[in-house]
C-alpha positions as CSV (number, residue, x, y, z in Angstrom):
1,X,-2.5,25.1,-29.0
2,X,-4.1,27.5,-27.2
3,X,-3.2,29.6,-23.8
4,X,-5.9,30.5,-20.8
5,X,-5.9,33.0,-18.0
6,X,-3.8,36.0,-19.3
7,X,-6.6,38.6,-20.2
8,X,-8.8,35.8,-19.4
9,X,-12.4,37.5,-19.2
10,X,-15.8,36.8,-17.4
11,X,-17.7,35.3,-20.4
12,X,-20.5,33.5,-18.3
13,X,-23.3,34.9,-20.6
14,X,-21.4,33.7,-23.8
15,X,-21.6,29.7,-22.3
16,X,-24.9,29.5,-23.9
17,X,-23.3,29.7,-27.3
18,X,-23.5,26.3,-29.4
19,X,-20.0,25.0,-30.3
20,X,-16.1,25.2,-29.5
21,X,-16.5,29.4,-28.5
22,X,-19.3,28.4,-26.1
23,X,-17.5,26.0,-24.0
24,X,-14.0,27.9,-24.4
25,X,-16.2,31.0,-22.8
26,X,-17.0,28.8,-20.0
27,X,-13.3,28.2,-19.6
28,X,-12.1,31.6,-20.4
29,X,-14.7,32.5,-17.5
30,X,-13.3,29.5,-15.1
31,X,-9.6,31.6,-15.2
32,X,-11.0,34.4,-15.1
33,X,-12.8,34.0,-12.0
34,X,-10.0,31.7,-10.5
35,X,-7.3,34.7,-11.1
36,X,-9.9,37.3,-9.7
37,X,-10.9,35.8,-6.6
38,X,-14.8,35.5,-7.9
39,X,-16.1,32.8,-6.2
40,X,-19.4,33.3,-7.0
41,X,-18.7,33.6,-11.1
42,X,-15.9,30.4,-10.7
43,X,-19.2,28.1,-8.5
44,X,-21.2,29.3,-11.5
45,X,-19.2,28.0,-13.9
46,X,-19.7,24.1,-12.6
47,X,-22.9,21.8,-13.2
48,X,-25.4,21.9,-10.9
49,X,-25.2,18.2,-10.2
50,X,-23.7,16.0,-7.6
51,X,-21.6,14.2,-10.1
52,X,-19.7,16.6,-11.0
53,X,-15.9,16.1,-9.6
54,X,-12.6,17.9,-8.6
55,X,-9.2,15.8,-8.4
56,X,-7.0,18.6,-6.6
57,X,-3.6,18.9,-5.1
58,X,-5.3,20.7,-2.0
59,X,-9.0,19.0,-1.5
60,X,-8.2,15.9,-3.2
61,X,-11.3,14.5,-4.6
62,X,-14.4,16.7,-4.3
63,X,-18.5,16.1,-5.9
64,X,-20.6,18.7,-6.1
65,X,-20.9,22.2,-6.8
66,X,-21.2,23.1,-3.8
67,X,-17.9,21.6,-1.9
68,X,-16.1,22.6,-5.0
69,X,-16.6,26.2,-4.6
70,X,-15.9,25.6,-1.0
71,X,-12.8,24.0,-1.7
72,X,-11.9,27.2,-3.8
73,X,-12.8,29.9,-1.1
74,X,-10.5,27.9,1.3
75,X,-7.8,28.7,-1.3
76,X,-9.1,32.4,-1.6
77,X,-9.3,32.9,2.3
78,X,-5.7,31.3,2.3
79,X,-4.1,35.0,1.5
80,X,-1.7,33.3,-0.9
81,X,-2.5,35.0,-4.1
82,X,-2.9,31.6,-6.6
83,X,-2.6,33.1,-10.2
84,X,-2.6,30.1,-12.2
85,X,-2.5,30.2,-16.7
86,X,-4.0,27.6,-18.7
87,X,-0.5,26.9,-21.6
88,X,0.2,24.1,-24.0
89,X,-3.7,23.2,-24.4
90,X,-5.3,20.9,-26.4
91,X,-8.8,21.1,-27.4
92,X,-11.1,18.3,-28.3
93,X,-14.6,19.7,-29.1
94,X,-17.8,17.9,-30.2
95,X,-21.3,19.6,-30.6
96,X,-22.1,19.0,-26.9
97,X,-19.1,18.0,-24.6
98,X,-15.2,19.6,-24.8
99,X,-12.0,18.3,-23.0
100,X,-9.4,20.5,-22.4
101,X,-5.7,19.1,-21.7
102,X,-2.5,21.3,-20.8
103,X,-0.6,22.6,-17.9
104,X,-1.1,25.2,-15.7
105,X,1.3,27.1,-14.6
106,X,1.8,30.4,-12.6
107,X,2.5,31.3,-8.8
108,X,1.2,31.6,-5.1
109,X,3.0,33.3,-2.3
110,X,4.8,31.5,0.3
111,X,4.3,31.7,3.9
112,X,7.7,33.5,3.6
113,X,6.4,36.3,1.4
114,X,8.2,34.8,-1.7
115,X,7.1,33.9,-5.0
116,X,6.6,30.0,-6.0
117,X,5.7,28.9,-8.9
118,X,3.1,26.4,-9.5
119,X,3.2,23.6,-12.3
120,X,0.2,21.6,-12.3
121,X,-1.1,18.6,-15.5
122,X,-4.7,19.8,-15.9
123,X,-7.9,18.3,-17.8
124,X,-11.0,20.4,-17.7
125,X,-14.3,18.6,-19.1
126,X,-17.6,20.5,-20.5
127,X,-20.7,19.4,-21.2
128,X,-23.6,21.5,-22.9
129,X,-26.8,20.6,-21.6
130,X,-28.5,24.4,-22.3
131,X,-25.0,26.2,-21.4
132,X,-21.7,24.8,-21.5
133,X,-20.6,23.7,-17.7
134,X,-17.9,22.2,-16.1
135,X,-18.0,18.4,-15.3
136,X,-14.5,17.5,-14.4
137,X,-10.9,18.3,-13.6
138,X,-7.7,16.8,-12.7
139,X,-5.3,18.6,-11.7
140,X,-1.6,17.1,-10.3
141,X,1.7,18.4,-9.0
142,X,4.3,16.1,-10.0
143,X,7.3,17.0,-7.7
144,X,6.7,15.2,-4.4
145,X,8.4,18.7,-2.3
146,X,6.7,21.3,-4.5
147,X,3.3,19.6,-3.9
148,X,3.9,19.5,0.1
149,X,4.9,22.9,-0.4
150,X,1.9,24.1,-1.8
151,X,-0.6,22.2,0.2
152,X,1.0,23.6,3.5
153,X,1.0,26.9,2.4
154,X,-2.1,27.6,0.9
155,X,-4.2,23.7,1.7
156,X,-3.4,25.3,5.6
């Protein structure tokens, strides 16, 4: 199993690449833009089509590029410092689509100034159509109080 996010780099011109290292670069880059506040590079990561969809904690469910990378500003603007890590995952690769399964986990600051941690159940789907993009995610908090938590402090 492989782990996401922690040294995490911006590999957007490696998405291009045929195969498994292709569509991990285009998740390496996802985290990596996430954890960096790069909206631009994390919007550039998505497929430019209005199919593609977001199932979120915060936005709930989102199509197209465009509202997704909104949806992410929102939690940029929020001041709440969401570092999230890709753990446990699960790769299933084929020539021209990958789905990635795991959990995040990581932290965002309270309204209080303190620490939370964040466990989310993530699935991340590429395609390759040219470059590897992102199609899909799902993303869910189990625990009823940590989700309301979460959504108050950095949903707003």
């Amino acid at each position: 199993m492989a782990n996401y996010g922690a040294g995490s780099a911006n590999r957007l011109g490696e998405t291009v690449s045929e195969g498994a290292e292709g569509a991990r670069a285009a998740l390496e880059t996802f985290y990596y833009a996430l954890n960096n506040q790069d909206a631009a590079t994390l919007e550039a990561v998505w497929a430019d089509d209005p199919q593609v969809v977001l199932y979120n904690p915060l936005g709930g469910i989102v199509r197209g590029r465009g509202a997704i990378g909104d949806l992410y500003r929102k939690v940029f603007d929020s001041g709440r410092g969401v570092q999230v890590f890709f753990v446990d995952v699960v790769e299933h690769v084929g020539p021209d689509h990958a789905l990635f399964v795991g959990r995040e986990t990581g932290s965002y600051t309270a309204i209080d100034g303190a620490q939370v941690p964040l466990h989310i159940r993530t699935s991340r789907y590429f395609r390759r159509d040219g470059k590897w993009c992102q199609y899909h995610h799902h993303g869910s908090i189990d625990d009823p109080d940590a989700l309301a938590d979460y959504q108050s402090a950095v949903g707003g």
